[in-house]
C-alpha positions in Angstrom: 116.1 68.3 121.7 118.4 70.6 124.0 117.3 74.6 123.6 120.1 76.2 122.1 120.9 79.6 122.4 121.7 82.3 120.0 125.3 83.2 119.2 125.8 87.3 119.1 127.0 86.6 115.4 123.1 85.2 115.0 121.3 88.2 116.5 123.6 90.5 115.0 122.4 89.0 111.7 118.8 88.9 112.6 118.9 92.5 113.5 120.5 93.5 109.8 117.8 91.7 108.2 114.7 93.7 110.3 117.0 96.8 109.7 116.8 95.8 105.9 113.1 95.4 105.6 112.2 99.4 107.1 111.1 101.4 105.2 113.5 104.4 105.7 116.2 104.3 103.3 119.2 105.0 105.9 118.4 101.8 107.5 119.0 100.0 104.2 122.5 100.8 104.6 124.9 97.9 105.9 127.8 100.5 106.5 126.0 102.3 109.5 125.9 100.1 112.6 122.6 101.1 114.3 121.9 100.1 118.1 119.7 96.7 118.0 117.6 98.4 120.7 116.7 101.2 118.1 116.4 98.7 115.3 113.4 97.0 117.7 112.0 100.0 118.2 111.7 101.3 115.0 110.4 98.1 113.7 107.5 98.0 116.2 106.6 101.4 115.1 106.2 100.2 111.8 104.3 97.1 112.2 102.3 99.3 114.6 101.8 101.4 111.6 100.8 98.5 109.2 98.3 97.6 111.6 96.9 100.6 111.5 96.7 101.1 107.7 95.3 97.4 107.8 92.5 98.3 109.5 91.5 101.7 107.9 91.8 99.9 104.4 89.6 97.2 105.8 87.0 99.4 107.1 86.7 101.2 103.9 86.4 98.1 102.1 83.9 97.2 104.0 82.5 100.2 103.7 82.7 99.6 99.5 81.3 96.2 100.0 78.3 97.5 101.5 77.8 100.3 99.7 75.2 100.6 96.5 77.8 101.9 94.2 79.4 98.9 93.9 78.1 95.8 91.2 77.9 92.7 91.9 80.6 91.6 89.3 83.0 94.4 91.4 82.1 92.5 94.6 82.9 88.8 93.2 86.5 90.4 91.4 87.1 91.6 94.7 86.4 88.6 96.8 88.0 87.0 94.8 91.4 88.8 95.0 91.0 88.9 98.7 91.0 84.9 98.5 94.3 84.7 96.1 97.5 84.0 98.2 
């Protein structure tokens, strides 16, 4: 099966729909035409930023996990949760 490239319609669209999922609330707007090269930006900032808050929340439940405070019926809930999808 032949590559086939993107139309500019395509990434045009593609770059609405990252622009859509920031957080900030200007870039929710569909009015305002936003470079694509700022769009990319911002949007590895954010994931950037997830990671980051993905691993600080993982080191403190680790932290939890370990810790005497919690009971053993707090461990399985969580574990449990963790393992939902």
């Amino acid at each position: 099966m032949p590559n086939r490239r993107f139309t500019a319609d395509e990434a045009n669209d593609l770059i609405l729909k990252l622009q859509a999922l920031l957080p900030d609330s200007s870039s929710r707007c569909k009015t305002t035409r936003v470079p694509a090269t700022k769009v990319l930006k911002k949007t590895c900032n954010y994931i950037k930023k997830l990671e980051k808050e993905v691993d600080c929340l993982s080191e403190k439940l680790s932290k939890l996990m370990a810790s005497e405070d919690i009971t053993s019926i707090d461990a399985i809930t969580i574990r449990t949760l963790l393992l939902q999808q």
